[in-house]
N, CA, C and O atoms as a Maestro MAE file, in Angstrom:
{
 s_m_m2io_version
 :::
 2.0.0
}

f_m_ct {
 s_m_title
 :::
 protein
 m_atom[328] {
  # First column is atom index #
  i_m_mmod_type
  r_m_x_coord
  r_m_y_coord
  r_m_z_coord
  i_m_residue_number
  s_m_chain_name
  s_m_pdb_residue_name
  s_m_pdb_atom_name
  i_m_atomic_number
  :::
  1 25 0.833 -1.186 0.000 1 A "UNK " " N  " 7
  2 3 0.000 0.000 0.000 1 A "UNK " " CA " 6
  3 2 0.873 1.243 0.000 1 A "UNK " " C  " 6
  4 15 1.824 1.242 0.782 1 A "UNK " " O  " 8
  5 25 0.674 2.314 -0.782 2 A "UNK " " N  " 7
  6 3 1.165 2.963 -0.902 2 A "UNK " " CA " 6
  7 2 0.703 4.609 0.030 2 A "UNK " " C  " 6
  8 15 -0.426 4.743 0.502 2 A "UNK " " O  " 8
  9 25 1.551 5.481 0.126 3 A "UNK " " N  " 7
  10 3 1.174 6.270 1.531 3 A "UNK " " CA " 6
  11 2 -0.499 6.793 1.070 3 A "UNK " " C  " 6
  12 15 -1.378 6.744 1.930 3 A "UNK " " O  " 8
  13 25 -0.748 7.174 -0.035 4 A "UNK " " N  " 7
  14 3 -2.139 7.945 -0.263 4 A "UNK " " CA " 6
  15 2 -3.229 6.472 0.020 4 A "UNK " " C  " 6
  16 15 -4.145 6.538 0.840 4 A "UNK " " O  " 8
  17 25 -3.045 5.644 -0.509 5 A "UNK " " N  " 7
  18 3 -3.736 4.505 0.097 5 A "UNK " " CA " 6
  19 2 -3.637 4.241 1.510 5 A "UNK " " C  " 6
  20 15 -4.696 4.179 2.134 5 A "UNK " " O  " 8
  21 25 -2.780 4.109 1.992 6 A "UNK " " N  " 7
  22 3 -2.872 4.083 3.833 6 A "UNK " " CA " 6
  23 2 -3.735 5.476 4.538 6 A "UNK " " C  " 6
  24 15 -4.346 5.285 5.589 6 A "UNK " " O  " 8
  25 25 -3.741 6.481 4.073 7 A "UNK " " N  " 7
  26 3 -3.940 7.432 4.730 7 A "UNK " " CA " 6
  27 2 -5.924 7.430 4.266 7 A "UNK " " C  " 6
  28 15 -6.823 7.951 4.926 7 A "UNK " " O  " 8
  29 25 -6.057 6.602 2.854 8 A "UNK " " N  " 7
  30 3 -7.451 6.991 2.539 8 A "UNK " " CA " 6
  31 2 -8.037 5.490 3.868 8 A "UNK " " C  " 6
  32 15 -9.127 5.391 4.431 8 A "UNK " " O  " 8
  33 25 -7.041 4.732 3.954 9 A "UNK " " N  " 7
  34 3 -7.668 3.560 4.816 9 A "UNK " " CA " 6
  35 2 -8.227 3.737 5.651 9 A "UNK " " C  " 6
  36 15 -9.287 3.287 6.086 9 A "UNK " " O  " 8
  37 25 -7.083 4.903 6.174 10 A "UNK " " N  " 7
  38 3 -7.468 4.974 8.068 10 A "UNK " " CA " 6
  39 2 -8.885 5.925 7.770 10 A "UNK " " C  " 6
  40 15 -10.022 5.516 8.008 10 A "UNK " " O  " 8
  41 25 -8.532 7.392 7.151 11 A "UNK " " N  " 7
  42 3 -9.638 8.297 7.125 11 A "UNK " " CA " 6
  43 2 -11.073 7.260 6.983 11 A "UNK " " C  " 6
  44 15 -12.052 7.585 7.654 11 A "UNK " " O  " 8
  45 25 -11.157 5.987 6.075 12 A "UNK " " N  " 7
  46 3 -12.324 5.468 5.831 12 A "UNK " " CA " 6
  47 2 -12.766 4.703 7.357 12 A "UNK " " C  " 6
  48 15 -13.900 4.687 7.835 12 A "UNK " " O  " 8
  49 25 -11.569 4.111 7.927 13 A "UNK " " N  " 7
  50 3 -11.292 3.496 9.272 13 A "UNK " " CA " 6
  51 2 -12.652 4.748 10.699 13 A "UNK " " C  " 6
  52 15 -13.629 4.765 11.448 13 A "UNK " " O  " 8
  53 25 -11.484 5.519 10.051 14 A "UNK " " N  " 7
  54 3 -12.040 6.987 11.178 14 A "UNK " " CA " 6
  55 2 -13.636 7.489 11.261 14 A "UNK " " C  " 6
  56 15 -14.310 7.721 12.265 14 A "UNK " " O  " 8
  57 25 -14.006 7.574 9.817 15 A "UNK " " N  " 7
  58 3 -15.493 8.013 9.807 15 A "UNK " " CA " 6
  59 2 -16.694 6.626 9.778 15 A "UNK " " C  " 6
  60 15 -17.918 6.705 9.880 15 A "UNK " " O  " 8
  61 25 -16.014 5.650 9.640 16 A "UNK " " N  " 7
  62 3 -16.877 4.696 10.193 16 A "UNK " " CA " 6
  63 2 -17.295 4.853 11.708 16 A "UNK " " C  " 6
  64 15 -18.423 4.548 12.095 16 A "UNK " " O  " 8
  65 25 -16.600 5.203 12.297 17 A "UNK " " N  " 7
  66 3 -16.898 5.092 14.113 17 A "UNK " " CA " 6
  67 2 -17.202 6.540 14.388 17 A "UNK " " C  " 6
  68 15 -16.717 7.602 13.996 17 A "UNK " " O  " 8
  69 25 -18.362 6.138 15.352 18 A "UNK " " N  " 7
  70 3 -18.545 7.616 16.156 18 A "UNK " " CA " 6
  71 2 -18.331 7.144 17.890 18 A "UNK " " C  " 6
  72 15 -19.006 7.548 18.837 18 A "UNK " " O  " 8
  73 25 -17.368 6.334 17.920 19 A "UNK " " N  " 7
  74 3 -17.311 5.575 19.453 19 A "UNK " " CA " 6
  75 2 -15.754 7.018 19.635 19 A "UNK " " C  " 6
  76 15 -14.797 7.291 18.911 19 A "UNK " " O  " 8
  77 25 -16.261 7.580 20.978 20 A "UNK " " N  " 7
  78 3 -15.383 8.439 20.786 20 A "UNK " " CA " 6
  79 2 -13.911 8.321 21.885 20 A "UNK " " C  " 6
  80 15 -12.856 8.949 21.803 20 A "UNK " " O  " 8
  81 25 -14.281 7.403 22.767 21 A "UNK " " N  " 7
  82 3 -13.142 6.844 23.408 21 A "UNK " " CA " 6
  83 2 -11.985 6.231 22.795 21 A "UNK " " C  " 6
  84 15 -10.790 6.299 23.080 21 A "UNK " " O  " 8
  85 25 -12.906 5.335 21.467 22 A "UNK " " N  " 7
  86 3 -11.654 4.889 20.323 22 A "UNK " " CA " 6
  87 2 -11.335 6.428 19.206 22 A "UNK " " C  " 6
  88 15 -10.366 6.299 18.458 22 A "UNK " " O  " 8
  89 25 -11.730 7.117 19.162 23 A "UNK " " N  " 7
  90 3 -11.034 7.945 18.589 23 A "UNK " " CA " 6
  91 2 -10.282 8.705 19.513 23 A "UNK " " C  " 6
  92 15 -9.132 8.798 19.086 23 A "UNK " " O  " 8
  93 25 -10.426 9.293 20.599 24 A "UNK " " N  " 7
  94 3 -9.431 9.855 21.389 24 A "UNK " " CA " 6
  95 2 -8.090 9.007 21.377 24 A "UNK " " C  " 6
  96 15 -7.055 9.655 21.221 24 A "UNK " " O  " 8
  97 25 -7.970 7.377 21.550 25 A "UNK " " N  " 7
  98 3 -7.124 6.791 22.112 25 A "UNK " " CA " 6
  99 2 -6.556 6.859 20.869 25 A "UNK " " C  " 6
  100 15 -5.356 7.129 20.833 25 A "UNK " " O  " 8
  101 25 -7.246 6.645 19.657 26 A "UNK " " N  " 7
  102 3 -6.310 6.953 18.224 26 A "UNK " " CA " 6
  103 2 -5.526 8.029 17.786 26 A "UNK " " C  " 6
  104 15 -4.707 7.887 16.878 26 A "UNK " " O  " 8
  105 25 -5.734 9.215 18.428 27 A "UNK " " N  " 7
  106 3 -5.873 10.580 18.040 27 A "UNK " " CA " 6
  107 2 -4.287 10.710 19.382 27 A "UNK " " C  " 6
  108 15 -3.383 11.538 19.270 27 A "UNK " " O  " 8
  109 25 -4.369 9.877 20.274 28 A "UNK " " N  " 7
  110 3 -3.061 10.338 21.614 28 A "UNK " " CA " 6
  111 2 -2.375 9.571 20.934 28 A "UNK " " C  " 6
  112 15 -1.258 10.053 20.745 28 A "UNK " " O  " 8
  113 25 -2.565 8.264 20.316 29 A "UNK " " N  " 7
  114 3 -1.441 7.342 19.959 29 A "UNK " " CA " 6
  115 2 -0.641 7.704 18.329 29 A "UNK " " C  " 6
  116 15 0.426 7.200 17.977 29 A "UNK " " O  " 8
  117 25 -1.241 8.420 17.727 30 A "UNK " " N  " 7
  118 3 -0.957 8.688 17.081 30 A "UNK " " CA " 6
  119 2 -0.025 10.245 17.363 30 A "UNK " " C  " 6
  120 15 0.980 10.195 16.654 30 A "UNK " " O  " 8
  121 25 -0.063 11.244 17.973 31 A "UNK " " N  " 7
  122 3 0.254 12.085 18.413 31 A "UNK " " CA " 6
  123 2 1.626 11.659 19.032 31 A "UNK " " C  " 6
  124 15 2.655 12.263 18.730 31 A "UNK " " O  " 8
  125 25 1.619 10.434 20.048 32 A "UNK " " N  " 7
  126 3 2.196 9.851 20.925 32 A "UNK " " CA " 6
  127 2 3.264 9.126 19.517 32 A "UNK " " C  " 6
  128 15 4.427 9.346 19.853 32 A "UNK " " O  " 8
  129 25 3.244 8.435 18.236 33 A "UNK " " N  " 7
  130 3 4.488 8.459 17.653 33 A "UNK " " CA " 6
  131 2 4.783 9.614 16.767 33 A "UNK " " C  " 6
  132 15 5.936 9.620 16.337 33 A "UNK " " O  " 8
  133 25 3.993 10.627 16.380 34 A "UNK " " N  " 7
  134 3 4.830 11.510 15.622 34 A "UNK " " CA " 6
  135 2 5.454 12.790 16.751 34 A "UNK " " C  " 6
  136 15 5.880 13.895 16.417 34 A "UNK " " O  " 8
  137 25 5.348 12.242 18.121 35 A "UNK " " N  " 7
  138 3 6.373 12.681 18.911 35 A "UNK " " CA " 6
  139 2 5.550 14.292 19.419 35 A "UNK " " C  " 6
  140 15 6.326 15.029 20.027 35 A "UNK " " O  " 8
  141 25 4.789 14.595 19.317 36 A "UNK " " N  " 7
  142 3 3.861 15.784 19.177 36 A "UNK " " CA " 6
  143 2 3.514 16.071 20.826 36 A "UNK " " C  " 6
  144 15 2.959 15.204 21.500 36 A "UNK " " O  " 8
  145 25 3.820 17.098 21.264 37 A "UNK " " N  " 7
  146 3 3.162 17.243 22.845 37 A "UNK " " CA " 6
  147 2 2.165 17.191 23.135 37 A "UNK " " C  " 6
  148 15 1.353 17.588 22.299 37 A "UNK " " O  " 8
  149 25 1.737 16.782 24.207 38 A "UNK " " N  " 7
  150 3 0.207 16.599 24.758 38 A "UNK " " CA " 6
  151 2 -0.125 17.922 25.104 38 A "UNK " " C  " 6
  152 15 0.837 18.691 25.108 38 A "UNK " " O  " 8
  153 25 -1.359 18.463 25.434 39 A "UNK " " N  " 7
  154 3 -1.788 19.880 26.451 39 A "UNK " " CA " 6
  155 2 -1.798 19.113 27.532 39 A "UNK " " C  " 6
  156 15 -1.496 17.925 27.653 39 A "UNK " " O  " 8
  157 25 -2.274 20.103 28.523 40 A "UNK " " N  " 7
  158 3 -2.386 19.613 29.972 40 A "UNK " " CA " 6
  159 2 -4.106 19.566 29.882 40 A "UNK " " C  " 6
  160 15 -4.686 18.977 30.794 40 A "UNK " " O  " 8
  161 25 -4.676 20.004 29.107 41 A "UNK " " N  " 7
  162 3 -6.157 20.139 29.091 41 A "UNK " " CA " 6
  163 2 -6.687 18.373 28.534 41 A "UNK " " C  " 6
  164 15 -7.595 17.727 29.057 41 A "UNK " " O  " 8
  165 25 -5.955 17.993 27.556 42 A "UNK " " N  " 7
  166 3 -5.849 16.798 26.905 42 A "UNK " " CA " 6
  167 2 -5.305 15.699 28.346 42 A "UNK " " C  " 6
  168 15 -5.895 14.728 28.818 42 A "UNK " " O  " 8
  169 25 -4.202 16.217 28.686 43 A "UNK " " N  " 7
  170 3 -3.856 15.253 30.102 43 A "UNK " " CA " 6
  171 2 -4.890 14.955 30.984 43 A "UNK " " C  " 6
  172 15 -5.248 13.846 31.380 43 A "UNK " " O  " 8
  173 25 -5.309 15.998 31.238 44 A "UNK " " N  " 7
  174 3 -6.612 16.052 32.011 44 A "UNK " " CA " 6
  175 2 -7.652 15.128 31.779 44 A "UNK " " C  " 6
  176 15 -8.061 14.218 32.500 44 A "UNK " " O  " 8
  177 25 -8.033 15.517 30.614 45 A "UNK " " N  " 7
  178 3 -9.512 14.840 30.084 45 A "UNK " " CA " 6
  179 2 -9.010 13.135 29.928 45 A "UNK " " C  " 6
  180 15 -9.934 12.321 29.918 45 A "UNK " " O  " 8
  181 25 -7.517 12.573 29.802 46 A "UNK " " N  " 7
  182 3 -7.169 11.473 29.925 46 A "UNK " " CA " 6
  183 2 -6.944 10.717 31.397 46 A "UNK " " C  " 6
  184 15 -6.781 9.497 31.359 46 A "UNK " " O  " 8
  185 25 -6.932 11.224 32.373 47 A "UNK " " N  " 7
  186 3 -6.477 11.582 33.387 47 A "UNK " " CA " 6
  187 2 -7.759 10.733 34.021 47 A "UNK " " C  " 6
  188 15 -7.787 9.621 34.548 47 A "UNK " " O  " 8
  189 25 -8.792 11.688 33.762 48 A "UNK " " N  " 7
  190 3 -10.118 11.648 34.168 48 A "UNK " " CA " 6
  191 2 -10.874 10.387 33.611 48 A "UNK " " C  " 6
  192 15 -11.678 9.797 34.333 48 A "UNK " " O  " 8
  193 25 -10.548 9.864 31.981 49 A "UNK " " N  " 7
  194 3 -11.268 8.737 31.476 49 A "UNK " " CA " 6
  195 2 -10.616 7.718 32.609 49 A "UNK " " C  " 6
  196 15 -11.326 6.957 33.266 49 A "UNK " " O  " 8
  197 25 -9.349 7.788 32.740 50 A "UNK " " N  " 7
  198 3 -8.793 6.595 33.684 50 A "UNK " " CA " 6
  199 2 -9.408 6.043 34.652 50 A "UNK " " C  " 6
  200 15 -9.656 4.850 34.825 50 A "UNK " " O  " 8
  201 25 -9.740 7.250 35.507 51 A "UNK " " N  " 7
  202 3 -10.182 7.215 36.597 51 A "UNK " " CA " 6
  203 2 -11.333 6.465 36.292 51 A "UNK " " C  " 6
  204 15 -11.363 5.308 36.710 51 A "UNK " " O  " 8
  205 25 -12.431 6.962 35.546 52 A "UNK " " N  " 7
  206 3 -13.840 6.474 35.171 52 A "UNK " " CA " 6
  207 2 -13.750 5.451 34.472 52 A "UNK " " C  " 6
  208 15 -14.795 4.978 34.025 52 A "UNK " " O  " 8
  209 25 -12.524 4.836 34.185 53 A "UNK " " N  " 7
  210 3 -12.213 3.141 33.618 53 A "UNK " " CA " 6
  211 2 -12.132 2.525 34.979 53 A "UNK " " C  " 6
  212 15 -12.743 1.483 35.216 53 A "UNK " " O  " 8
  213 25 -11.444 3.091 35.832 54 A "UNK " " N  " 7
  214 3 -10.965 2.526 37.051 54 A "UNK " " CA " 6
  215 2 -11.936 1.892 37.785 54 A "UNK " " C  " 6
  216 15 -11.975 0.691 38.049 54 A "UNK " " O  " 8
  217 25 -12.958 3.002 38.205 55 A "UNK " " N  " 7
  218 3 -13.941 3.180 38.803 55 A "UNK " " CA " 6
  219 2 -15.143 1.716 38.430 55 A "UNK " " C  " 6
  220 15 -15.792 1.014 39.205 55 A "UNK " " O  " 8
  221 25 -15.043 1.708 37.038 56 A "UNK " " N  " 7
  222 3 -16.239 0.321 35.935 56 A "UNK " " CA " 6
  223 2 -15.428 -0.720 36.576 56 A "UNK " " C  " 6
  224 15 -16.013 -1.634 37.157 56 A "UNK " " O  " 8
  225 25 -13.939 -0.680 36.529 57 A "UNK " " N  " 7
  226 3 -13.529 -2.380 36.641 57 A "UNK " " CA " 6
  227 2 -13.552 -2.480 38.355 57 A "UNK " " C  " 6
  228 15 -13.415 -3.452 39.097 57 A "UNK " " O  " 8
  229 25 -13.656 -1.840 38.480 58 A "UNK " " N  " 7
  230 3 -14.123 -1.743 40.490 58 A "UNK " " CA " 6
  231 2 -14.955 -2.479 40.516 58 A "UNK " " C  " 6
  232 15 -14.885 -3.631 40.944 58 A "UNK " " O  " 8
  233 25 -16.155 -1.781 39.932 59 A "UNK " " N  " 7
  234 3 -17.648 -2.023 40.145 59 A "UNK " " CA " 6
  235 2 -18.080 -3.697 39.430 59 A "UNK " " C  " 6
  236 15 -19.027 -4.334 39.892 59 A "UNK " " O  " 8
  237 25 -17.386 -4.128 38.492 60 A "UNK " " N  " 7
  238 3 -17.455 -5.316 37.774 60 A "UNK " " CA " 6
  239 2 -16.634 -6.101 38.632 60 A "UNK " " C  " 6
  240 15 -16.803 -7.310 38.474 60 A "UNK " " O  " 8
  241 25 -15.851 -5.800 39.435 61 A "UNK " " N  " 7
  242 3 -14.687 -7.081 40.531 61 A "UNK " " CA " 6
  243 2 -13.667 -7.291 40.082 61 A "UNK " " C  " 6
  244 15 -12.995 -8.209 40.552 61 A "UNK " " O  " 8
  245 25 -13.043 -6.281 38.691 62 A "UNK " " N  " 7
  246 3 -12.109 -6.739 38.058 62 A "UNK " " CA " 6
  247 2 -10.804 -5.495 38.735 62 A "UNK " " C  " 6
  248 15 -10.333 -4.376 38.533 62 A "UNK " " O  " 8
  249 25 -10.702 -6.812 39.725 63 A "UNK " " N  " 7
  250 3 -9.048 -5.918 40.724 63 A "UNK " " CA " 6
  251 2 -8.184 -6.877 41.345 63 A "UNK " " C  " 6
  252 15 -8.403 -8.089 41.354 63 A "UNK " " O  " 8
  253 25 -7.075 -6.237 41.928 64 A "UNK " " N  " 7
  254 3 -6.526 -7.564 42.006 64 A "UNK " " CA " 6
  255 2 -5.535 -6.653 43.606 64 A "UNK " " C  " 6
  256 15 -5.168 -5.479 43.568 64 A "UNK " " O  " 8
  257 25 -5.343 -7.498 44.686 65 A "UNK " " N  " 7
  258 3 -4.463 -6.615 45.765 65 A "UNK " " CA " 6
  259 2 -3.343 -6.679 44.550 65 A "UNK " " C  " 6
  260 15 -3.046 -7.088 43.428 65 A "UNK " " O  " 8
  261 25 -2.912 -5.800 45.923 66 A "UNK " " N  " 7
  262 3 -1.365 -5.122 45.687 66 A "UNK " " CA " 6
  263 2 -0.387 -6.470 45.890 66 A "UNK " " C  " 6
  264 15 0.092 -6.685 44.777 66 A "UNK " " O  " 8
  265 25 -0.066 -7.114 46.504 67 A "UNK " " N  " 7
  266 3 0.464 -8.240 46.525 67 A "UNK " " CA " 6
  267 2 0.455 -8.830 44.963 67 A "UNK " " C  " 6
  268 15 1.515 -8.811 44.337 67 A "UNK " " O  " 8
  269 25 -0.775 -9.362 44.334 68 A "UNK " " N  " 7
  270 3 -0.950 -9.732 43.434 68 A "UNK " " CA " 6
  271 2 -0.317 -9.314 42.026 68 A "UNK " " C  " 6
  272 15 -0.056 -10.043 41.070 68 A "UNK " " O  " 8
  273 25 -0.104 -7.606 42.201 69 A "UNK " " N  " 7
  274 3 0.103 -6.823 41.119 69 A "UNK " " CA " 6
  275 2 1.603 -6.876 41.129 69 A "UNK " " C  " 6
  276 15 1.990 -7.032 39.971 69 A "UNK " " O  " 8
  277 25 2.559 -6.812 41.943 70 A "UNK " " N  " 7
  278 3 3.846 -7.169 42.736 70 A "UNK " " CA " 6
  279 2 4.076 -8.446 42.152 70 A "UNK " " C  " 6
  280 15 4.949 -8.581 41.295 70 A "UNK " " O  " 8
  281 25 3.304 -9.487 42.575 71 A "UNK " " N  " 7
  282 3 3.793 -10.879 42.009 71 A "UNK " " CA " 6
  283 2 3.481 -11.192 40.392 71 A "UNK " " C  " 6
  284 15 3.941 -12.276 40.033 71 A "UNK " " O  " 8
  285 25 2.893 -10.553 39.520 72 A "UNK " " N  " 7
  286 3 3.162 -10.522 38.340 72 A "UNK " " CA " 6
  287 2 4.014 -9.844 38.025 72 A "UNK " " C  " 6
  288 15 4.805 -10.410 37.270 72 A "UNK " " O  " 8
  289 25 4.362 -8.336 38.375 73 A "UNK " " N  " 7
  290 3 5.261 -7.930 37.781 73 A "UNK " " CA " 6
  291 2 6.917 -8.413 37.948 73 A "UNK " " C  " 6
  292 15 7.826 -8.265 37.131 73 A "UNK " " O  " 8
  293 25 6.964 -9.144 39.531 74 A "UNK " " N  " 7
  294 3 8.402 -9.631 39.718 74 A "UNK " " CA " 6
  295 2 8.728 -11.161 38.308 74 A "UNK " " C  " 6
  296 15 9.749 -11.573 37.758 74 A "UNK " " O  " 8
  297 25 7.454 -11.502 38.240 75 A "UNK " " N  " 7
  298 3 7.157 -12.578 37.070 75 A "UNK " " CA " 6
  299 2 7.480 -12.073 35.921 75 A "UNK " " C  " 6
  300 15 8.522 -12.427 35.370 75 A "UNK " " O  " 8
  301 25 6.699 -11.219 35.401 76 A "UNK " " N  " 7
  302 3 7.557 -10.400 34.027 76 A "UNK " " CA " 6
  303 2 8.950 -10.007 33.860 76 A "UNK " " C  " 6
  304 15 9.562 -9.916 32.795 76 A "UNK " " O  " 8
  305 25 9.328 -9.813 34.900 77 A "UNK " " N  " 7
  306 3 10.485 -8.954 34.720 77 A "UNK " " CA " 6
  307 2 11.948 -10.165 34.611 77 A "UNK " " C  " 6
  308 15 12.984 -10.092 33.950 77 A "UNK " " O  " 8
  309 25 11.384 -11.348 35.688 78 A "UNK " " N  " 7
  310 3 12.198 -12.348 35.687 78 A "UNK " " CA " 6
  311 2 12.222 -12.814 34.259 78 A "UNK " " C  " 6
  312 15 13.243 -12.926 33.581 78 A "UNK " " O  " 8
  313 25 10.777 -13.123 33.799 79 A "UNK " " N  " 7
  314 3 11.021 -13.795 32.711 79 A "UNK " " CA " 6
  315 2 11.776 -12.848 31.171 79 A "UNK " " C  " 6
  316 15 12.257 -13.199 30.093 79 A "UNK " " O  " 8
  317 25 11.518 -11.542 31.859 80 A "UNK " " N  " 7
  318 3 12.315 -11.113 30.541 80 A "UNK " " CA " 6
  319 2 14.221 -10.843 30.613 80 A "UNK " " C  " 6
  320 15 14.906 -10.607 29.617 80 A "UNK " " O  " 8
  321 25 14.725 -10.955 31.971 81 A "UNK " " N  " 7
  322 3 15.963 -11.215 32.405 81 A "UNK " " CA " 6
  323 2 16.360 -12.813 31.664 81 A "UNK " " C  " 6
  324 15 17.423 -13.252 31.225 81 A "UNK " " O  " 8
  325 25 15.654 -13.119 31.716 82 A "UNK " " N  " 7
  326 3 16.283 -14.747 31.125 82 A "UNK " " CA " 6
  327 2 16.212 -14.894 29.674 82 A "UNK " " C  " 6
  328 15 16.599 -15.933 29.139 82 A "UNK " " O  " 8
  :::
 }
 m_bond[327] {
  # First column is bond index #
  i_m_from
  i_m_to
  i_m_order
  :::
  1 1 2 1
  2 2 3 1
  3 3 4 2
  4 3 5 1
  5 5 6 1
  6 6 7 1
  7 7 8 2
  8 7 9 1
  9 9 10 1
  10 10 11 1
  11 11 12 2
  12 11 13 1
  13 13 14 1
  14 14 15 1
  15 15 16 2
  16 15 17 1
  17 17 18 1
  18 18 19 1
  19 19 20 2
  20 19 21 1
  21 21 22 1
  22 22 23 1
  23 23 24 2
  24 23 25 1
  25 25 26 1
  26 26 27 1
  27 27 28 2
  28 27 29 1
  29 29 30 1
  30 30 31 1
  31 31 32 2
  32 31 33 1
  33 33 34 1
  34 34 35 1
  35 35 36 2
  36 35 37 1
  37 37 38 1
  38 38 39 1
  39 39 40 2
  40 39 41 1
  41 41 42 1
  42 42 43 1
  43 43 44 2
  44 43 45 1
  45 45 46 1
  46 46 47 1
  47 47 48 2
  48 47 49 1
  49 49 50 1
  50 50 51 1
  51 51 52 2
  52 51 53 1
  53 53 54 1
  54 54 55 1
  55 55 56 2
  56 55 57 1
  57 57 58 1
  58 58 59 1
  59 59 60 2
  60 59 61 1
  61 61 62 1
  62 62 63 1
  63 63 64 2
  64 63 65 1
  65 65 66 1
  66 66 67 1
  67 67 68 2
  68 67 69 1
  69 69 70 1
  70 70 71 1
  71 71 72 2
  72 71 73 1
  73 73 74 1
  74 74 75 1
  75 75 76 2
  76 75 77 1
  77 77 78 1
  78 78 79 1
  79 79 80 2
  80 79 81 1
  81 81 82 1
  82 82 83 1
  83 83 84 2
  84 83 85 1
  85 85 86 1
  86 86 87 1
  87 87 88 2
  88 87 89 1
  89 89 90 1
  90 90 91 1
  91 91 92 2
  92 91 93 1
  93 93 94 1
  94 94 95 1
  95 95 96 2
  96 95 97 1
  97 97 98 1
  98 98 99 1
  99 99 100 2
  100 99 101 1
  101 101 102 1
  102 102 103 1
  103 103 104 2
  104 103 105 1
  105 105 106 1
  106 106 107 1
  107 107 108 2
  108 107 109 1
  109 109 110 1
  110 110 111 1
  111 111 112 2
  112 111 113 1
  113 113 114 1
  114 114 115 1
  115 115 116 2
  116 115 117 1
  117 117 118 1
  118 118 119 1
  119 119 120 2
  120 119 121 1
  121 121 122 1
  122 122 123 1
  123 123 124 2
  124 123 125 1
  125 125 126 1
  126 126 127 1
  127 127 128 2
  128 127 129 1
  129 129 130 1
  130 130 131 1
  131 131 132 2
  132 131 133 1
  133 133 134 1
  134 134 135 1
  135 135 136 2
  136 135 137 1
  137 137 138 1
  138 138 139 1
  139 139 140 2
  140 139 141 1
  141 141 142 1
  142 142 143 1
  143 143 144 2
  144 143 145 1
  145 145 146 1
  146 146 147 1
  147 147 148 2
  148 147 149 1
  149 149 150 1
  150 150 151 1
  151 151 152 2
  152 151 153 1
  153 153 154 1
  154 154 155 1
  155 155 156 2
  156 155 157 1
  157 157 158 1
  158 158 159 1
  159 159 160 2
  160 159 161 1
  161 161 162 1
  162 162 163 1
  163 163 164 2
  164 163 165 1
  165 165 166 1
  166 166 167 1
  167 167 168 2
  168 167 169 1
  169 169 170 1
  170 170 171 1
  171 171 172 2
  172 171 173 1
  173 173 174 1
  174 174 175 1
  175 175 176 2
  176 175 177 1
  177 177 178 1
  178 178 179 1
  179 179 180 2
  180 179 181 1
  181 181 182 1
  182 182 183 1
  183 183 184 2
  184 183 185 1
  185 185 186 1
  186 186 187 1
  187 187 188 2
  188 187 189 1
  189 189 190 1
  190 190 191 1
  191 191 192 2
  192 191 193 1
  193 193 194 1
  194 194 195 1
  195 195 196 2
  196 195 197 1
  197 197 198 1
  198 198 199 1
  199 199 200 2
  200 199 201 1
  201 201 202 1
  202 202 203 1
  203 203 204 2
  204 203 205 1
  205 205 206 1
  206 206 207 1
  207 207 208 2
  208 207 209 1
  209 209 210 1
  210 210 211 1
  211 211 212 2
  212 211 213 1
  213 213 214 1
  214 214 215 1
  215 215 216 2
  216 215 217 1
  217 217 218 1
  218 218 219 1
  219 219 220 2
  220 219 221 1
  221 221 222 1
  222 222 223 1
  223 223 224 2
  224 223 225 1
  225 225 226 1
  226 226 227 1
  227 227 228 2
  228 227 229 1
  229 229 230 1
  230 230 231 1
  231 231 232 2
  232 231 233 1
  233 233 234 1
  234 234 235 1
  235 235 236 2
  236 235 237 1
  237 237 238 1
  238 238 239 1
  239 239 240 2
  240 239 241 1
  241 241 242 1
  242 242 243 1
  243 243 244 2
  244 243 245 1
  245 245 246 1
  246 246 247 1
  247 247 248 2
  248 247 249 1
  249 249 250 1
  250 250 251 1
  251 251 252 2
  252 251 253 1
  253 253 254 1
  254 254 255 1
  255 255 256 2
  256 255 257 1
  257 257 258 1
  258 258 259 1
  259 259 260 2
  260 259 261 1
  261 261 262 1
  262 262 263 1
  263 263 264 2
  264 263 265 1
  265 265 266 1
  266 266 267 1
  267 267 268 2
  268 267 269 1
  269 269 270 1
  270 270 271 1
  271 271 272 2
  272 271 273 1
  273 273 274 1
  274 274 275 1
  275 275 276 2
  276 275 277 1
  277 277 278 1
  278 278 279 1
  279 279 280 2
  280 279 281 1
  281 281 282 1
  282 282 283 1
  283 283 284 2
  284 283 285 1
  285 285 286 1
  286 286 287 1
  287 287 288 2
  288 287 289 1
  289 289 290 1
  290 290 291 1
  291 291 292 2
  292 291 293 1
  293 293 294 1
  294 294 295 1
  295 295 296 2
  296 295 297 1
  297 297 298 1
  298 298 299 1
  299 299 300 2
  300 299 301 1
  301 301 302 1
  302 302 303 1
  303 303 304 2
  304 303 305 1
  305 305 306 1
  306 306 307 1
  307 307 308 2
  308 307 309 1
  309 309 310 1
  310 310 311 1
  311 311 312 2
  312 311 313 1
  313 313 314 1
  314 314 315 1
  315 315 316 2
  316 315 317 1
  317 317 318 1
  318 318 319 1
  319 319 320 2
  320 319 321 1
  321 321 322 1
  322 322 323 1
  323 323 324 2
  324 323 325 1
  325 325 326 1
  326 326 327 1
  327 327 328 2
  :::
 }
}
């Protein structure tokens, strides 16, 4: 694919969806490799979805102690030392 073809992909990609959480996260990640600064207003409003992600996987049981979060990560880290 050539660049005018990639770029008509995504644009066709883009106006298919009006889900706007997936366009924000497209819109930082994309920002996020052409190296582009964030605002703090943008930090914010990301800041805040977190929280209100946080908050759903609370409420659904999806958590785990601190212990737990500790013993995967000493797991990752081992396994990527080896």
């Amino acid at each position: 694919m050539n660049s005018l073809e990639l770029k008509n992909d995504l644009l066709r990609l883009l106006m298919e969806t009006d889900d706007t959480q997936l366009l924000e996260k497209v819109r930082r990640y994309f920002k996020l490799l052409k190296h582009e600064p964030v605002s703090d207003v943008t930090l914010e409003a990301q800041e805040l979805a977190m929280v209100e992600i946080g908050l759903q996987q609370i409420e659904k049981g999806q958590v785990m102690s601190h212990e737990e979060v500790r013993k995967r990560i000493e797991q990752r880290l081992y396994k990527k030392q080896q």
